[in-house]
N, C-alpha and C positions, 0 to 999 in steps of 0.2 A: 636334604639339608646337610651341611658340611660338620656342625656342630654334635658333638657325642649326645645322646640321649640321660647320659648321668649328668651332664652342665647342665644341660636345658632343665632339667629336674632341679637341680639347684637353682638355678635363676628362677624357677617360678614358686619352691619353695620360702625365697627372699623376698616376698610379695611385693609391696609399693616399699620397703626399707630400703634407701635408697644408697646409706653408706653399706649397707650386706650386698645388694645387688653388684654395687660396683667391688666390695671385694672379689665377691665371688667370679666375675667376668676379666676384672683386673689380673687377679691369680689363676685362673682355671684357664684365660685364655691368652696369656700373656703371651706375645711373637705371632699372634692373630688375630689382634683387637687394634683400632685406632680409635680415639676420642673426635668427634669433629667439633670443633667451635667457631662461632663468631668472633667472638669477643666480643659479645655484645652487651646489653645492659644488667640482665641475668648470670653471664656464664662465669662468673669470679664463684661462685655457691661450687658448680660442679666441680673445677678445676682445683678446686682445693680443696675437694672430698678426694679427689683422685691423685694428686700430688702426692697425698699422704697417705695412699697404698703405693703406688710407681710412679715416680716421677718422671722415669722417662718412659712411658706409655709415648708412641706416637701424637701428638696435638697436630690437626689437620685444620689450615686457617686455610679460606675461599680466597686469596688477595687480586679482585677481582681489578685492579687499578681504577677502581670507582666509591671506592672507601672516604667515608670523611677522612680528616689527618688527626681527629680526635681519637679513632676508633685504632688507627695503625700506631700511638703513640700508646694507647691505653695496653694493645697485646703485647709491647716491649718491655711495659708497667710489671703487667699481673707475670706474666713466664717471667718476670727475673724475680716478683718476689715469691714467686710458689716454686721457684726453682725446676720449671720444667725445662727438659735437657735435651726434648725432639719435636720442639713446634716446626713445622713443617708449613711453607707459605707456598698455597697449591697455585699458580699461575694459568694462563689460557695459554695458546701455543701462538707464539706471535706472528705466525705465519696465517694463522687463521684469525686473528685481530687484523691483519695487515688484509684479506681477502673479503671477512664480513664486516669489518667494522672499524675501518680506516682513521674515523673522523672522530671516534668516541663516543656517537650520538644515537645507538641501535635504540637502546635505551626508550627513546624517543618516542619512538615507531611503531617498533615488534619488542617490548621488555620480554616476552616469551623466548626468542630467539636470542636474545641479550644474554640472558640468566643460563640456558643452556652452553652458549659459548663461552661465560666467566662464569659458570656454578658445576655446572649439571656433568660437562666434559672431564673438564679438569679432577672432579673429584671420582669420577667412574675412574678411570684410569688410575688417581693413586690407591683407589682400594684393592686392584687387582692382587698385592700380594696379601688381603687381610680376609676373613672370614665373617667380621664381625665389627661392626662400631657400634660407640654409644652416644646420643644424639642429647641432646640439652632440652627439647621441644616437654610441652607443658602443659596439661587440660585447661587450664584455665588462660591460655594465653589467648584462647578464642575458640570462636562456637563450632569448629571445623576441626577442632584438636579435642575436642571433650571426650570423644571416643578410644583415646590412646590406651593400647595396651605396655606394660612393661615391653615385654620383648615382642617381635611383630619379624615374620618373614620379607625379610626385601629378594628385589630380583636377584637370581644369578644364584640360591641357594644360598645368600650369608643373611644373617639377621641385624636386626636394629636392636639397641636395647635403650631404655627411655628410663633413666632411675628418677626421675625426678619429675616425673609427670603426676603426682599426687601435689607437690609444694607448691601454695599459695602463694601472690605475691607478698602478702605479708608476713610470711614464713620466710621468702629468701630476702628479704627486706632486713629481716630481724636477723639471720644468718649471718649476713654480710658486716652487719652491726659486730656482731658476737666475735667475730674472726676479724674483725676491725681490716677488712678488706678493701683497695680502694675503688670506687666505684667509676663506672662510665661516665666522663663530663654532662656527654649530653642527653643523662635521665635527669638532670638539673633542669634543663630546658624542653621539658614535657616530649622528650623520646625514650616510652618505654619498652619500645622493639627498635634495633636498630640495622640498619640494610645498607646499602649503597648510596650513597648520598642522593644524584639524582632522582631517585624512588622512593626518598621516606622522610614524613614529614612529620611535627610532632600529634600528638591527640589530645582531644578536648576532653571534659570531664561526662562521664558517661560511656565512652569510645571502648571496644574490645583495642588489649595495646596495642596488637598488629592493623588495626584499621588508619594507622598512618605507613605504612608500608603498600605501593603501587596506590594506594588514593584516586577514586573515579574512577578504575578499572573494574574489572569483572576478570581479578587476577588477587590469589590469596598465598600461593606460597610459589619460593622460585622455579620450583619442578626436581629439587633432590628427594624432596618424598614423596613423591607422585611415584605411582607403578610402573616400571617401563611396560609401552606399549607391546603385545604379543609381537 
């Protein structure tokens, strides 16, 4: 693992505290951390915990050209008013859009193949100069994530770090209140996970939030936190 043994001791000393965690990874690992965000219905809570240690921390947005125009107007929103100053919009290589996916309909078919070509590439490749991100993901977002530790080894030797995998949603509900944040359009119209337009739908009452995201599959996350294969 790439990370010093005195960090990793600090980061587990900052247990689920989730503004210390991010100081501590913020400062300790700064010019080797990226944030990755959606911009999704949640990530206004983290991005302005983190603002307000560095604001120019890297922000790594997926802009897979399958975004609603809600969600690409929303991350134009929040970066100008949290003043972040390295949102970085990760793209697929258009040469391999133009080889797999001509028509804009993988989606479709193989969403698995989809998500690697606009998710899973594009972001391997920008983490190559970083050591270390921290991910927005959340125990309570659904029964597949309950298990989330703070920091967690990913492939390649860098780690994940998850400060906010303790907060309820009505914790960052009340948050976002408190920080008079402005919020995603379309958590108004019952999306409270938000993804790629053709793959996410709203949810019913009852519903884990991410059970309108891939809907009728036997497909729960894009494959960025999934183990690469040996």
């Amino acid at each position: 693992m790439r990370i010093d043994a005195d960090i990793m001791a600090e980061l587990q000393e900052a247990g689920e505290n989730a503004p210390e965690v991010l100081r501590v990874a913020l400062t300790r690992l700064r010019g080797r951390i990226a944030l990755v965000s959606s911009f999704g219905a949640e990530s206004a809570v983290m991005l302005a915990l983190a603002s307000e240690i560095d604001p120019a921390v890297p922000v790594l947005f997926l802009q897979t050209g399958q975004h609603f125009p809600e969600t690409l107007a929303y991350r134009q929103e929040l970066a100008r008013m949290l003043g972040l100053r390295d949102v970085r919009d990760l793209q697929p290589a258009e040469k391999q859009i133009e080889k797999r996916d001509p028509q804009g309909q993988l989606w479709a078919f193989d969403p698995d193949a989809c998500c690697a070509l606009r998710k899973v590439e594009p972001l391997d490749e920008a983490m190559i100069p970083f050591d270390a991100w921290i991910t927005g993901r959340k125990r309570s977002q659904a029964a597949t994530r309950q298990g989330l530790p703070v920091v967690e080894e990913a492939p390649g030797g860098k780690i994940k770090i998850n400060p906010l995998i303790a907060w309820t949603p009505r914790e960052l509900d009340a948050e976002i209140t408190r920080r008079n944040l402005p919020r995603h359009p379309l958590t108004l119209r019952g999306y409270p996970s938000i993804g790629c337009a053709p793959c996410t739908r709203p949810v019913t009452e009852g519903e884990d939030p991410r059970q309108g995201r891939w809907a009728g599959q036997a497909k729960t996350e894009c494959g960025i936190h999934l183990p690469t294969p040996s």
